[in-house]
Each structure stands twice: as C-alpha cells, then as structure tokens.
C-alpha positions as CSV (number, residue, x, y, z in Angstrom):
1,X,42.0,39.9,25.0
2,X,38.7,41.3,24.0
3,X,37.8,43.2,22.0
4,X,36.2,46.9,22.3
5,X,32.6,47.4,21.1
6,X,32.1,51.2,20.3
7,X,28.1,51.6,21.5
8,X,25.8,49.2,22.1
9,X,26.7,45.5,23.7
10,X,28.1,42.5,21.5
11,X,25.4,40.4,23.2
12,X,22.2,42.6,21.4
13,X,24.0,42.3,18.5
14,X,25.1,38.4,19.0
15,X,21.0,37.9,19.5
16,X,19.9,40.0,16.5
17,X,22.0,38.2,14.4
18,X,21.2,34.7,15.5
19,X,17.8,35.9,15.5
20,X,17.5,36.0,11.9
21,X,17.4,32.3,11.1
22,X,14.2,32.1,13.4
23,X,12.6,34.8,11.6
24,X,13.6,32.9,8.2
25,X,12.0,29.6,9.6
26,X,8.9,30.4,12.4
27,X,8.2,33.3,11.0
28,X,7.7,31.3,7.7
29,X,5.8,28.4,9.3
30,X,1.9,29.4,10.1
31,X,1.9,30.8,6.0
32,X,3.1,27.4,4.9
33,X,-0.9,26.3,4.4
34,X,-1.6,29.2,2.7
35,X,1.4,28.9,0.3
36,X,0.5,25.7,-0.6
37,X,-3.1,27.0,-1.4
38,X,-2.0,29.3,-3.7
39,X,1.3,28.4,-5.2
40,X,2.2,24.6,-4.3
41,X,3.9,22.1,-2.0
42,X,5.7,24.8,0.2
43,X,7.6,22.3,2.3
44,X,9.7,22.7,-1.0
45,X,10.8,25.9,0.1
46,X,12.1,25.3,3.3
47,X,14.0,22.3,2.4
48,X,16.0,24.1,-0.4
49,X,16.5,27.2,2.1
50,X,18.1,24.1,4.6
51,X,20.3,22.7,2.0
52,X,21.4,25.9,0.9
53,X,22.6,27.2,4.0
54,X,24.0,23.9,5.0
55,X,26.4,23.9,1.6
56,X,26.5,27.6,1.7
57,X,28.8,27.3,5.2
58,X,31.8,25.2,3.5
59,X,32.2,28.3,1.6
60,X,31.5,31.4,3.7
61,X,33.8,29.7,6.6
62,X,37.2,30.3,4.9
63,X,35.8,33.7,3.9
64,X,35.0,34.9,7.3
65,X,38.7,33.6,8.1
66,X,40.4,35.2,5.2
67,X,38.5,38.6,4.7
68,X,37.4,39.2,8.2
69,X,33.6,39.0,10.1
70,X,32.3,42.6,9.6
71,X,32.7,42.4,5.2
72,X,31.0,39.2,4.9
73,X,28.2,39.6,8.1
74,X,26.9,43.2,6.0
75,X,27.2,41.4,2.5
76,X,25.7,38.9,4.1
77,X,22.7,41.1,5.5
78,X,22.1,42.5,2.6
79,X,21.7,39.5,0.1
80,X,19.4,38.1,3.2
81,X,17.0,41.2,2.7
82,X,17.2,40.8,-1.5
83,X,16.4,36.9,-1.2
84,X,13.2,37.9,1.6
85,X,12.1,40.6,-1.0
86,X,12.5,38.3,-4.0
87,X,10.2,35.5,-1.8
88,X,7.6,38.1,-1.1
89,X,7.4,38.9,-4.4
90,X,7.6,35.3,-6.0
91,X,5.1,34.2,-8.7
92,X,5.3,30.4,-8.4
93,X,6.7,28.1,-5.7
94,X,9.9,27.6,-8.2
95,X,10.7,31.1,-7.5
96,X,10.1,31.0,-4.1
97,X,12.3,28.0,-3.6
98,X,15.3,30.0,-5.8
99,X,14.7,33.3,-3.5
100,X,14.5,31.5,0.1
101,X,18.1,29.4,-1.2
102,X,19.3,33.0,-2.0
103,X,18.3,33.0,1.5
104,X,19.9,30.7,2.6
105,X,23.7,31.4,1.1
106,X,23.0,34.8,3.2
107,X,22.1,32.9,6.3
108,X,25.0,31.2,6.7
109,X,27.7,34.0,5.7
110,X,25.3,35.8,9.0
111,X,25.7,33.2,11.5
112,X,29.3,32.1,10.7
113,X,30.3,35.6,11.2
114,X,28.3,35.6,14.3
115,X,30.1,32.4,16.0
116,X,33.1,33.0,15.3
117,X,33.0,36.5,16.7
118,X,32.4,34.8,20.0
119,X,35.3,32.2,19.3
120,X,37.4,35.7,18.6
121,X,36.4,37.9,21.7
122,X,35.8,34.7,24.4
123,X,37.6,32.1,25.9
124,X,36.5,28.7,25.6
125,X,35.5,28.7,29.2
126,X,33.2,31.6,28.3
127,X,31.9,30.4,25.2
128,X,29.2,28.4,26.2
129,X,27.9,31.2,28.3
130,X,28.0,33.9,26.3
131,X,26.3,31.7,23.4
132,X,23.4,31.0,26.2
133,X,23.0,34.5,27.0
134,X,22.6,34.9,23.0
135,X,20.7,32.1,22.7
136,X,18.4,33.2,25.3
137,X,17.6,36.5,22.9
138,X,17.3,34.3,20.4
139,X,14.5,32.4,22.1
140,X,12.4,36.1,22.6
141,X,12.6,36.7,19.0
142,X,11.8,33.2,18.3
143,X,8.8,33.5,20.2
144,X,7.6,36.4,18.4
145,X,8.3,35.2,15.2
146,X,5.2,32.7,14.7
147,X,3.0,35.4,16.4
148,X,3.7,37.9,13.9
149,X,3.7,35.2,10.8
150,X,0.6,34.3,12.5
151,X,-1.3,37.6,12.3
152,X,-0.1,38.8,8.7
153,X,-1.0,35.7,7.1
154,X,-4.4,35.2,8.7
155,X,-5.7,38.9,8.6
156,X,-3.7,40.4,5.8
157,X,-1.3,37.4,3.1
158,X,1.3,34.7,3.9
159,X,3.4,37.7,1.6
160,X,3.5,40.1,4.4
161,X,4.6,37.8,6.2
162,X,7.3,37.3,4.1
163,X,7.9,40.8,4.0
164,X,8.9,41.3,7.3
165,X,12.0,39.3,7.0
166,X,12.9,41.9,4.8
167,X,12.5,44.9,7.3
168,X,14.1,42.4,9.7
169,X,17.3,42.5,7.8
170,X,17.6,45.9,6.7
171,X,17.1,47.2,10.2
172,X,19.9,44.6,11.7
173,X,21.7,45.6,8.8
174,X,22.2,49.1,9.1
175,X,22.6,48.6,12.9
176,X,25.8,46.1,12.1
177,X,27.1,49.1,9.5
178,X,27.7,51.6,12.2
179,X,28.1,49.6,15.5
180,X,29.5,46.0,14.9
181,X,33.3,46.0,15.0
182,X,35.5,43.4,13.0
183,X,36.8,40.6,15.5
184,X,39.1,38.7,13.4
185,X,43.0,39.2,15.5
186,X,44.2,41.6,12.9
187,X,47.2,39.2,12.3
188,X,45.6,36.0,12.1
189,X,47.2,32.8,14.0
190,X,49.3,30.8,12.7
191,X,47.2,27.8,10.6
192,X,43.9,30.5,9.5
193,X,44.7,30.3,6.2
194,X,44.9,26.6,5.6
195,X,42.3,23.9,4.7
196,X,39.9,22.1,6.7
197,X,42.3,18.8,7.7
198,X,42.9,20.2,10.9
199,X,39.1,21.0,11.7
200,X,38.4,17.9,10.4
201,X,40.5,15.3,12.4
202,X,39.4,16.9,15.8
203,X,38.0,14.7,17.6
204,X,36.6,17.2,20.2
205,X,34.5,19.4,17.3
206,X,33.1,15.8,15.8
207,X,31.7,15.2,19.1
208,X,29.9,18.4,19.5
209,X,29.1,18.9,16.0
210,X,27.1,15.5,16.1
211,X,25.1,16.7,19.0
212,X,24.2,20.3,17.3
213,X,23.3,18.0,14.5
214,X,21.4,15.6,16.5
215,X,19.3,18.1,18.4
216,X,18.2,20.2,15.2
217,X,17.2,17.5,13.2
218,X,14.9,16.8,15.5
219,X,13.5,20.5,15.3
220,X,13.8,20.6,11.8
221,X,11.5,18.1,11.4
222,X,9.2,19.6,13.2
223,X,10.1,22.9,11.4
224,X,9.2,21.5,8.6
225,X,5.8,19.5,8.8
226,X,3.8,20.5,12.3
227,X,2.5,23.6,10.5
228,X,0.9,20.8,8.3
229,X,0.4,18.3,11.2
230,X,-1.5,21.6,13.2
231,X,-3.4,23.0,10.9
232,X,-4.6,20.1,7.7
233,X,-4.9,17.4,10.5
234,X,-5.8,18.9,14.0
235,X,-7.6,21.6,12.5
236,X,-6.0,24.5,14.0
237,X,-6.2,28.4,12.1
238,X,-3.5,29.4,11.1
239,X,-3.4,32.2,14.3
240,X,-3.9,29.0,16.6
241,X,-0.8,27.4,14.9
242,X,1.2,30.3,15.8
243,X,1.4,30.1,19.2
244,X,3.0,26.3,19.3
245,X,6.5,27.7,18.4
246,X,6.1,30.3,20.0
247,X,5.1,28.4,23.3
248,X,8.2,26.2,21.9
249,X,10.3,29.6,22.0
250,X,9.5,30.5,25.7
251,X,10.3,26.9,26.8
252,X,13.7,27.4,25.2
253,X,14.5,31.1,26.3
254,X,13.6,29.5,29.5
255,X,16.1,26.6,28.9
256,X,18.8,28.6,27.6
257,X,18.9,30.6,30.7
258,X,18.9,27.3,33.3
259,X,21.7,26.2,31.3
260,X,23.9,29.4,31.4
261,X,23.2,29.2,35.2
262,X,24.3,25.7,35.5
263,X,27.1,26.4,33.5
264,X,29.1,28.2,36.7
265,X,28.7,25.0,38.5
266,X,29.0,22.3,36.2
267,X,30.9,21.2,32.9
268,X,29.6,22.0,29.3
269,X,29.0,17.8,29.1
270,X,27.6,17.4,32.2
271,X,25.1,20.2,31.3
272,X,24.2,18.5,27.5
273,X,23.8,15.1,29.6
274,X,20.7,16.4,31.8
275,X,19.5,18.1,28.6
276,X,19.3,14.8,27.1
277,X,17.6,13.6,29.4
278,X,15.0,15.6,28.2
279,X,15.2,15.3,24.7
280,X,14.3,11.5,25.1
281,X,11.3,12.1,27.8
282,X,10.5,14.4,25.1
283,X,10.5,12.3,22.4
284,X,8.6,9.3,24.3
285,X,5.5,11.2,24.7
286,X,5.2,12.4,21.6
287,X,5.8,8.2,21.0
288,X,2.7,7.5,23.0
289,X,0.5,10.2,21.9
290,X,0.9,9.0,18.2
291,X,0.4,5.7,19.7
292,X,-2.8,6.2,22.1
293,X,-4.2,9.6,20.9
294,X,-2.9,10.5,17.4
295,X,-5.7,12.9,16.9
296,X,-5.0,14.7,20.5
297,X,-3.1,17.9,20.5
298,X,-1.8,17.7,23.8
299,X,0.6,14.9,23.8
300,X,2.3,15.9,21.0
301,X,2.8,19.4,22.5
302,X,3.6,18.7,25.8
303,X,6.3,16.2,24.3
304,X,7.8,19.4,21.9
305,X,8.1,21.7,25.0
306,X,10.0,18.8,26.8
307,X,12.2,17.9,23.7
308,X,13.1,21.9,23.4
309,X,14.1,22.3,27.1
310,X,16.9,19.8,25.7
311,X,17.3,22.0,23.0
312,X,18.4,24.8,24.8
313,X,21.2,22.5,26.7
314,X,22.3,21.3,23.7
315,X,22.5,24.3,21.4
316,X,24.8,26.8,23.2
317,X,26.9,24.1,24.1
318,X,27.8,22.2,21.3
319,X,28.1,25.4,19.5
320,X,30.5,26.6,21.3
321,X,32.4,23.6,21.9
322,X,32.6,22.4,18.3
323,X,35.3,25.4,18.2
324,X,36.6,25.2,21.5
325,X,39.8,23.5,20.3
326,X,40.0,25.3,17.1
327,X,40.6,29.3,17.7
328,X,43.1,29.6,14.7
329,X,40.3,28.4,12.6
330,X,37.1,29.9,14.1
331,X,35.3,30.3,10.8
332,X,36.4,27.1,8.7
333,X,34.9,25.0,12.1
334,X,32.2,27.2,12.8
335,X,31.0,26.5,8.7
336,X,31.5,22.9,9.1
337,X,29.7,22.4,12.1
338,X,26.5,24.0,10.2
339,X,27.1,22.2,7.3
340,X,26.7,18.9,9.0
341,X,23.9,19.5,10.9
342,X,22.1,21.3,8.1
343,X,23.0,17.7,6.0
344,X,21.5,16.0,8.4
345,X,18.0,18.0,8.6
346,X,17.6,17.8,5.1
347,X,18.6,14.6,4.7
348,X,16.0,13.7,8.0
349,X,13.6,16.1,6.7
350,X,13.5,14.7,3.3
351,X,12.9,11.4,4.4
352,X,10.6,12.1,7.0
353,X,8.8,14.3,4.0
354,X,8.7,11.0,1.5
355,X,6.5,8.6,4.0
356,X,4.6,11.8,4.7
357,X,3.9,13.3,1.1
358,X,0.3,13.3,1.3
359,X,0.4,15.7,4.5
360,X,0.3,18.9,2.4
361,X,-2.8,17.3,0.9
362,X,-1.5,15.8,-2.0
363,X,-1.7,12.1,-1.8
364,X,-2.1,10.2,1.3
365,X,0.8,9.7,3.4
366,X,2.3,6.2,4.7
367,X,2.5,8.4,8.2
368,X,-0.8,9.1,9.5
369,X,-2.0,10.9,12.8
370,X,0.9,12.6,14.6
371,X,3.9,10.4,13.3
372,X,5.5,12.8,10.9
373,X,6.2,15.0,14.1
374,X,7.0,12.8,16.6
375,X,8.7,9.8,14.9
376,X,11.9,11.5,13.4
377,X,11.9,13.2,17.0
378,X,11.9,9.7,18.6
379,X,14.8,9.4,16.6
380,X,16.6,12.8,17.4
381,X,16.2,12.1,21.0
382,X,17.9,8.4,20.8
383,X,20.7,9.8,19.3
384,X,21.2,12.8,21.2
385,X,21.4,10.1,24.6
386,X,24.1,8.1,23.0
387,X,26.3,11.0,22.2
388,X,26.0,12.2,25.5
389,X,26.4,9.4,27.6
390,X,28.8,7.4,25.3
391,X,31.0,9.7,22.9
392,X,31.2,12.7,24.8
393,X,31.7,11.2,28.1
394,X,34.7,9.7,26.0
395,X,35.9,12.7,24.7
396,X,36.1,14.7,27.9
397,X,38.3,11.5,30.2
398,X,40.6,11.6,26.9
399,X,41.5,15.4,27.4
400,X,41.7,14.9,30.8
C-alpha cells in the first residue's frame, strides 16, 4: 500500500533530494582550478567526500531501517548544510577535505533515506520508473549545477560557489521538515532488524549493484579530473567548462526519460542492455580521440554525451533493482549498494589520479592529452557490457 503524502508530490521531493549529490559534485567542479590556485591539489577533496560517503552508507543503512527515513533524512540535511558552510569557509585544503567528508557522511544518510522510501511506497515493478521519473529531476538540477558553479567562481570566488550548497540544503531541509512523511511500515517486516547476510548473499542485488558501480566509476572519473583536462589542457575558462556537465546533464535528463518510457514495454535488463550499448560506443570515441586528436575537444565530448545516455539506463535501474528482492531490508541494501560503488570510484579515481598527478599542474603526468578522461571510461564501458550481456542475462533466466 502507499503511502499518503500530505502537500506536495513524493516525486519533487524524490528529485530534490537526489539532487543534492549533483550539487555536492558539478556544482563543485568548474572551481576545482581555482581551488587549486589558492589552496592546493583540490582533487583531494572530492576524493575524500567519495570515500566518505561510500563508508558513511554501511552505517546510515541500518539506521534508516531501525529509526525510520524522516529522523535520519533531516539530521542528515542539516549536517549536509554545516559540512558546505565549513568548506566555504575552509582556510587550507586540509580543512576543506575534513568539511566536504562531513559532507559526505550527510550525503549518504540523504540518499539512503531517499531510496529506500521508494523501496517503502513502490512495488518492484514500479521501482525503476519511479526512480527514472526522479532521476529525470535529477538530471535538470544537474544541469544547472555546473552553470551556477560556473558563474560564482568566474565573476565572484570558487567560495560562493561553495556557498550555495549550503542555501541548497537549508531550503530542501526545511521543505522535508514540514512535508516529507516517514515511510518505514510502522511495524517493520520480519528480518529489518538483522545484519547484512541476507543482503549480502543475494545474488539478484550483486548483479545490479555491480552495474550502478560500473556505470559511476566511469563518471566519477570524469568527475574528478575533466575540470582539469578542460580547463589546464584545452584551455577552456572556467564559464566555458561549465557547460560540459551541464550539456552531460541534459543528455541524461533526456536518457532518463527514454528509459522510463521503454520501461512499459520492456524489462529493467533488457533496458540496461541497449544502455550498454552506449556506454561502450561511448567509451570508444573518447578511445580514438585520445588516440588521433588528443588536443581536440570534440571527441572527447561527443564520447561523454554518448557514455551518459548509458548512464541514464543504467542508473534508475540498477538502483532499483539492487533492492528489488530485498523490501524487509530496504535500507541495509540500499547502503551497500552505495558503498560498493562509491569503493569502486575511489579506488578507480585514485588510480586513474596516480598516472595523472601532474594534471593539476604539479608534476607531469604518465597520462597525457585526453587519457585521464577517456581511459578509465574505456574501462567503465567494458565492464558495464559484460554485466549486461553475461551476469545479468544470468540472473534474470535463473528467477525465471
């Protein structure tokens, strides 16, 4: 049965809330440079806010479970504001790496809460849909993101910037306060209170939560050094850089909504299959551009808007698959699902980072032109294809 939502629609609220982590990331990206100028290495920064939200969702999982969405989604809000404030505010990049994990821990305590309040109201027929429609929301505040990051930090400081994730989250927060409901059944099924063994020997939430892994490490990397890539090595402002996530965002708010109309006529793996399709067209131009034309632009963006169509197969699907199976245990999947995928990004990430060290312009990197960018992409796409095409395919004829 679902649940009633006094005022408002769950679905502005789903997208508010999932829109926070792009205003914590692409927001963040075209002041990057300019943090670097003036305080240090800032790829530091997002790296720690990855790793902290990817431990952060072991714990906040069994919370969300035990205490309920709507406690731990506003405590969450708020410690997001405190940690923005604290980064705006930050003296040296050490503090700004310890405010953005702060960040971090409040990121995933939001988006757990978030999730699982679809696993709570939807079947998990309706699921995937109702995480597109989300998604799709997602994608419009995604694409404003950059923009806005864009303007504050070229005609005003990367710290405005900053502060705007701070308005961000006091608005949603107040918002959530008087109109989000809690979800939770108020007598949990049977199992909520127990550990993760049963999340954990599903083989029908591995599946998925490889693919959600597989499919943002590939962003992730790009997350983390095109703003370098863009701006140090193609020479772009930092205004310029702005609009290649947002162009990225409108590709997948586009995606998104073919995929929740494909949904009604096909099945949740036949939908990620076409989408990897994509991811691995995707990938291979951004292959050849590094190859043939590593100092062209155009390759290596047309090859991001191709991976991201992907993206937005991928994303609402193997979200809300990784806790189709598991409704008595919404939260505790939900957290390990982001924890793996947030693993892998850093652990991609950080290795992409180490061949690339010199990018920030320290050093000189082992991975010149556009290969920071497109090779752990190359990678993301290959893996994405076999999990389609060989583990999920699997998965689905064994619950058949």
């Amino acid at each position: 049965m679902r649940l009633a939502l006094p005022g408002g629609t769950f679905t502005v609220l789903l997208l508010l809330l999932l829109g926070a982590q792009p205003i914590a990331t692409d927001l963040y990206l075209p002041a990057l440079p300019a943090i670097t100028r003036d305080l240090g290495p800032a790829s530091t920064s997002l790296t720690v806010f990855a790793l902290a939200f990817g431990i952060s969702q072991l714990f906040s999982g069994p919370l969300a479970d035990r205490w309920g969405r709507r406690p731990l989604l506003l405590a969450g809000l708020a410690l997001y504001a405190l940690g923005a404030l604290g980064a705006t505010l930050a003296g040296s990049i050490a503090a700004l790496a310890g405010w953005r994990a702060v960040q971090g821990v409040a990121m995933a305590a939001i988006l757990i809460c978030a999730r699982a309040a679809v696993r709570d109201r939807y079947s998990a027929l309706e699921g995937p849909r109702v995480m597109a429609l989300g998604l799709s929301g997602l994608g419009v505040v995604a694409l404003l993101a950059p923009l806005l990051g864009a303007v504050m930090t070229q005609y005003a400081s990367w710290r405005w910037a900053l502060a705007c994730m701070t308005a961000y989250a006091l608005v949603v927060l107040v918002w959530c306060a008087w109109r989000f409901p809690e979800t939770r059944p108020a007598t949990p099924p049977k199992g909520a209170q127990g550990g993760a063994r049963e999340v954990l020997r599903n083989a029908n939430f591995w599946a998925w939560s490889s693919l959600t892994a597989a499919t943002y490490g590939g962003i992730f990397c790009f997350l983390l050094l095109s703003p370098m890539v863009y701006v140090e090595r193609l020479g772009l402002s930092p205004l310029a850089y702005g609009w290649i996530p947002a162009s990225g965002s409108l590709v997948y708010t586009f995606s998104t909504a073919w995929c929740r109309h494909l949904l009604h006529r096909r099945t949740a793996v036949r939908c990620v299959q076409l989408g990897a399709g994509f991811s691995l067209a995707g990938a291979a131009l951004q292959l050849a551009g590094a190859v043939w034309w590593p100092d062209r632009m155009v390759p290596l963006l047309l090859g991001h808007w191709v991976y991201v169509v992907g993206h937005g197969f991928h994303q609402p699907c193997s979200q809300a698959g990784a806790v189709s199976d598991l409704p008595q245990a919404a939260g505790r999947a939900v957290a390990w699902s982001g924890f793996i995928t947030m693993a892998v990004a850093f652990a991609l990430g950080q290795a992409v980072a180490h061949f690339s060290h010199g990018i920030d312009g320290v050093g000189q990197g082992v991975l010149t032109g556009t290969w920071p960018v497109a090779l752990p992409m190359a990678l993301a796409g290959l893996c994405i294809w076999l999990i389609t095409r060989c583990w999920l395919a699997r998965v689905q004829l064994a619950t058949q």
